[in-house]
Biotite code that builds the C-alpha atoms (Angstrom):
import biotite.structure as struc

atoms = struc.array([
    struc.Atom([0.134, -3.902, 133.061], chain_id="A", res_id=1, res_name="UNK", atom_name="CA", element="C"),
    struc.Atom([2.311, -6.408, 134.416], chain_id="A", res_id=2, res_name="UNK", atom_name="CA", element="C"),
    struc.Atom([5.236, -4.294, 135.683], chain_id="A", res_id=3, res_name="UNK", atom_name="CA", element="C"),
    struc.Atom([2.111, -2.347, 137.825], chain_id="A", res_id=4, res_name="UNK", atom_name="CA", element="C"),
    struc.Atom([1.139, -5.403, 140.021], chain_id="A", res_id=5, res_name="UNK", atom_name="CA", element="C"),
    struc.Atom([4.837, -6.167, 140.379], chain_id="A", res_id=6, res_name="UNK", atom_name="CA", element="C"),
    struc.Atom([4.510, -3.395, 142.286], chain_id="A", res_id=7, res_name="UNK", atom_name="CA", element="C"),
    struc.Atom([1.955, -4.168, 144.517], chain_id="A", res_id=8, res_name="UNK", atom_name="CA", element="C"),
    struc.Atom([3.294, -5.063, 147.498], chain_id="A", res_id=9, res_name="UNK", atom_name="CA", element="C"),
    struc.Atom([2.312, -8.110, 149.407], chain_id="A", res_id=10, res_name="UNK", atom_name="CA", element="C"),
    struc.Atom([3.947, -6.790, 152.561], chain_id="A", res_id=11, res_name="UNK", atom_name="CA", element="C"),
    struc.Atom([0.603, -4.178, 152.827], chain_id="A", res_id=12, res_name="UNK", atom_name="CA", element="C"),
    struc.Atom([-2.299, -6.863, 151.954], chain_id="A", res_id=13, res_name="UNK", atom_name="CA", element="C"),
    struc.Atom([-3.791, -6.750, 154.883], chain_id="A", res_id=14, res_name="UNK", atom_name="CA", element="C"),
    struc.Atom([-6.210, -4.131, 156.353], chain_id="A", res_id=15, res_name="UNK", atom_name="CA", element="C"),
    struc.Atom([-4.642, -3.870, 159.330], chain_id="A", res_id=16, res_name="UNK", atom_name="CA", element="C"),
    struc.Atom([-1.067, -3.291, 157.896], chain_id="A", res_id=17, res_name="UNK", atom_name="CA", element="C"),
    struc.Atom([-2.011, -0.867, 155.360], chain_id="A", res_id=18, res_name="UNK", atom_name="CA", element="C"),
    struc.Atom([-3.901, 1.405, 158.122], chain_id="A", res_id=19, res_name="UNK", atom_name="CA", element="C"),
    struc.Atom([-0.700, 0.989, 160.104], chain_id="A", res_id=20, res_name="UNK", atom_name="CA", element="C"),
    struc.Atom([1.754, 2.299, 157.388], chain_id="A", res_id=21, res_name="UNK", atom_name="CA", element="C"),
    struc.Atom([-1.205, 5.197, 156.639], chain_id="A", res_id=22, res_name="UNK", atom_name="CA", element="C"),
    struc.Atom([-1.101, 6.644, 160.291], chain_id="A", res_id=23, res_name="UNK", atom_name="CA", element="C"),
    struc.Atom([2.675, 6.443, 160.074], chain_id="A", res_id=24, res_name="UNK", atom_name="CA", element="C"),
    struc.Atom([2.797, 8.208, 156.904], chain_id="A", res_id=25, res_name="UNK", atom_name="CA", element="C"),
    struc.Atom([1.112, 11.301, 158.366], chain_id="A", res_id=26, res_name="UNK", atom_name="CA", element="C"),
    struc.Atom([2.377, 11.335, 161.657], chain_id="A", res_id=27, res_name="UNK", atom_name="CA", element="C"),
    struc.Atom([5.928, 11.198, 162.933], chain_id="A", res_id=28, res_name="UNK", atom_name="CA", element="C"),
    struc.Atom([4.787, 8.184, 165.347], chain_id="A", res_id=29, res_name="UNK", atom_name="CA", element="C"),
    struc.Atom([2.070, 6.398, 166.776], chain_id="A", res_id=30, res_name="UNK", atom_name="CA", element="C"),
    struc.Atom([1.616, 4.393, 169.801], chain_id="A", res_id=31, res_name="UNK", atom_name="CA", element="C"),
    struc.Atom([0.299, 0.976, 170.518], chain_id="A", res_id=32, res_name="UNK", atom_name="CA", element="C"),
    struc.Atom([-2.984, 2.165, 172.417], chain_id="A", res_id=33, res_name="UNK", atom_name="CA", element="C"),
    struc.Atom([-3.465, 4.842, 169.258], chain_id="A", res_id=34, res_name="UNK", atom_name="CA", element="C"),
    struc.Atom([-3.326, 2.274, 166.964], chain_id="A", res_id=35, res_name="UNK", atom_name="CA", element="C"),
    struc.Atom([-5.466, -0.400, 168.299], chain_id="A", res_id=36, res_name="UNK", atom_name="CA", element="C"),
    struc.Atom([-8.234, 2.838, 168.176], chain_id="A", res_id=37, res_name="UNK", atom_name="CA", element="C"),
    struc.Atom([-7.714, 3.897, 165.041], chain_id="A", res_id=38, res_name="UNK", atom_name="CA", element="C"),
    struc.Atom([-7.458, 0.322, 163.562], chain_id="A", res_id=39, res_name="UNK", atom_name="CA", element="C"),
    struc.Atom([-10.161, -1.521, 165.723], chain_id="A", res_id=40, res_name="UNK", atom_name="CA", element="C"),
    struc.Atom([-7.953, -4.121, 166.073], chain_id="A", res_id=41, res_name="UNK", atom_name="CA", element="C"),
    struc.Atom([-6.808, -6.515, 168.936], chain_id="A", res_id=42, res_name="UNK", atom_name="CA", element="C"),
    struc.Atom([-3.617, -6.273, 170.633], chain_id="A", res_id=43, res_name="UNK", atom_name="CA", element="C"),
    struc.Atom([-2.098, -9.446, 169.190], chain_id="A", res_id=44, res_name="UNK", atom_name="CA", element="C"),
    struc.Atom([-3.888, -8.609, 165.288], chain_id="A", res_id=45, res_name="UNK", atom_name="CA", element="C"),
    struc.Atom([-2.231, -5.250, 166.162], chain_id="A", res_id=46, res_name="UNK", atom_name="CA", element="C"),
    struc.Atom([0.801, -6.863, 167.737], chain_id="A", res_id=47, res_name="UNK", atom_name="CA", element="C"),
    struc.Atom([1.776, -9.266, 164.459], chain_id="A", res_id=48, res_name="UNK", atom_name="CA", element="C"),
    struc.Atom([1.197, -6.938, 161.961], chain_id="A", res_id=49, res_name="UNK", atom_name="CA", element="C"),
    struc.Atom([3.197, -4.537, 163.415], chain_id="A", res_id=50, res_name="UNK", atom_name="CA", element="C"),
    struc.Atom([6.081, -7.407, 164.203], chain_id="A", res_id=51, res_name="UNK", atom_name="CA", element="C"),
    struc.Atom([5.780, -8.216, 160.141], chain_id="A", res_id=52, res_name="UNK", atom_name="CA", element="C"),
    struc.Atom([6.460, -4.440, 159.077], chain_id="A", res_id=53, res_name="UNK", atom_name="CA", element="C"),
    struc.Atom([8.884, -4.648, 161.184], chain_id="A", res_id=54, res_name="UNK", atom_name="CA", element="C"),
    struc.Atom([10.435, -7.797, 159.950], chain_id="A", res_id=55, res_name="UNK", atom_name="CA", element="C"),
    struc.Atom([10.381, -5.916, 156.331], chain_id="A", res_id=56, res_name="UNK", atom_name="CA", element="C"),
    struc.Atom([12.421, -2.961, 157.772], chain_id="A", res_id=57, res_name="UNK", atom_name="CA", element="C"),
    struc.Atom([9.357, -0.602, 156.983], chain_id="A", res_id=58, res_name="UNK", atom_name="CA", element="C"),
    struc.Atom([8.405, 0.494, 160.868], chain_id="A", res_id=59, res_name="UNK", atom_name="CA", element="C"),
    struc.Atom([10.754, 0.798, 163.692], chain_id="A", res_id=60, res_name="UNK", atom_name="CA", element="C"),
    struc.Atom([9.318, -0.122, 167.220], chain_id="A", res_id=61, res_name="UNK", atom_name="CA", element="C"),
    struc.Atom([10.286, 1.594, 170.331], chain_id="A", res_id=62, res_name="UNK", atom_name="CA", element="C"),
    struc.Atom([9.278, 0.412, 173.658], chain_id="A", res_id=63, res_name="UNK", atom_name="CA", element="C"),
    struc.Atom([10.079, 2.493, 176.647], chain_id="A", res_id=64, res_name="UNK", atom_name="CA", element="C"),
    struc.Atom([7.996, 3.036, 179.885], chain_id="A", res_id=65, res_name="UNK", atom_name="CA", element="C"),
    struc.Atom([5.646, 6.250, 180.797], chain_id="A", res_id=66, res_name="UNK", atom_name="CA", element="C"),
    struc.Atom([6.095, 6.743, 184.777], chain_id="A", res_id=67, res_name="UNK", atom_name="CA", element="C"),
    struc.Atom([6.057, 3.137, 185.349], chain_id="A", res_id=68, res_name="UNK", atom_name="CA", element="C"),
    struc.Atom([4.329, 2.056, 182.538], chain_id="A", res_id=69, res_name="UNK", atom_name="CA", element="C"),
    struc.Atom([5.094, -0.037, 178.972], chain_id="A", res_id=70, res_name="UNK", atom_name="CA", element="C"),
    struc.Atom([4.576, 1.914, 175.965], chain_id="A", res_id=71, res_name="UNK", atom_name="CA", element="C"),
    struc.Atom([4.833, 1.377, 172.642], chain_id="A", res_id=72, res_name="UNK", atom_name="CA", element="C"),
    struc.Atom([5.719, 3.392, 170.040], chain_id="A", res_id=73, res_name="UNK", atom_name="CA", element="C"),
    struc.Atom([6.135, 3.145, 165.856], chain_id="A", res_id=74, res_name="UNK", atom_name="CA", element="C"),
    struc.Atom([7.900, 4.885, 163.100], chain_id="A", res_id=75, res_name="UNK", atom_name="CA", element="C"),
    struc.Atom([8.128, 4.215, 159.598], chain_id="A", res_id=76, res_name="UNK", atom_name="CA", element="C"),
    struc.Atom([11.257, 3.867, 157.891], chain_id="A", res_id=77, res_name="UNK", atom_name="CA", element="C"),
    struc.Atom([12.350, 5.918, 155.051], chain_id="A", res_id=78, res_name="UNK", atom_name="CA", element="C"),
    struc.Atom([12.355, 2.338, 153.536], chain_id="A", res_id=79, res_name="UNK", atom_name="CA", element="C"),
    struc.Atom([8.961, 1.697, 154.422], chain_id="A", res_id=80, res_name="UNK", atom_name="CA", element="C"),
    struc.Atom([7.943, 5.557, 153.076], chain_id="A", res_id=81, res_name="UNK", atom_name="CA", element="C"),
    struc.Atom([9.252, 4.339, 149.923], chain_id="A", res_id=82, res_name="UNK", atom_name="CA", element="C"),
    struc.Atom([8.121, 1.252, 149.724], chain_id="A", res_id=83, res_name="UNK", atom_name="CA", element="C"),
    struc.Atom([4.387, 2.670, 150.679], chain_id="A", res_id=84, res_name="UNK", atom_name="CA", element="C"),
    struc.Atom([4.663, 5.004, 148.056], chain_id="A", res_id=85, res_name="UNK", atom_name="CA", element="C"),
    struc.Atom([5.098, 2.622, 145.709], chain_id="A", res_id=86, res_name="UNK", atom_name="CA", element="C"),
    struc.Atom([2.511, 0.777, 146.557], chain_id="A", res_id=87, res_name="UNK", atom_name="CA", element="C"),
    struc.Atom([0.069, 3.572, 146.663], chain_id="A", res_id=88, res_name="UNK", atom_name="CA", element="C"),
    struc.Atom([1.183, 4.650, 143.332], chain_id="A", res_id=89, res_name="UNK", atom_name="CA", element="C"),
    struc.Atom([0.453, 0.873, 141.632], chain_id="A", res_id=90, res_name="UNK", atom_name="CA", element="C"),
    struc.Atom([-3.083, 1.081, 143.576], chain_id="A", res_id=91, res_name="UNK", atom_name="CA", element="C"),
    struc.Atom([-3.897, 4.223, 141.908], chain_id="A", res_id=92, res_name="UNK", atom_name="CA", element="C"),
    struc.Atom([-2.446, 3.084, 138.022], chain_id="A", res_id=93, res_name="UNK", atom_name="CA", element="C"),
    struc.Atom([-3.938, 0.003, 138.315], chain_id="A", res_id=94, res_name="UNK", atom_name="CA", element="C"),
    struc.Atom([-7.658, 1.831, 138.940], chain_id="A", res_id=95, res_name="UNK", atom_name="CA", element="C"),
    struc.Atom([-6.868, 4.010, 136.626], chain_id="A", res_id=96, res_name="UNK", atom_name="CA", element="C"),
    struc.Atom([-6.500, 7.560, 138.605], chain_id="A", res_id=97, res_name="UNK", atom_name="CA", element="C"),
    struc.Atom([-2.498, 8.479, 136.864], chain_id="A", res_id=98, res_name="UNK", atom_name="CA", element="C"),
])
């Protein structure tokens, strides 16, 4: 039991972080607007998440500009994929599902 929490990862407690790293997981990228939608989060909830994933090496952050304006954009890492997976995997053990 106690090499299953290990894997928990604190890096995805938060709601906000765990929906980020879901979108990313399904689609190749996301931008900021997107995810504030999705999420129903604020830009600077939305903003330090993302800047803590990022810290971790699990998203990479692209800003560029659209015409002449900022956007935004994530990607996970194949670090992050892994370490998501992981994650997901000690979720489901620990409730029982594998």
């Amino acid at each position: 039991m106690m090499s299953i929490i290990n894997n928990i990862n604190k890096a995805f407690d938060h709601r906000i972080r765990l929906g980020i790293m879901s979108v990313l997981m399904v689609n190749e990228k996301a931008d900021f607007k997107e995810l504030k939608e999705l999420l129903g989060a604020t830009d600077g909830n939305l903003a330090s998440h993302a800047k803590a994933l990022e810290k971790e090496t699990y998203i990479i952050v692209k800003k560029a500009f659209i015409g002449r304006k900022p956007n935004t954009s994530y990607s996970v890492t194949s670090k992050g994929r892994n370490a998501f997976k992981k994650h997901i995997e000690a979720l489901e053990k620990l409730l029982g599902n594998k």
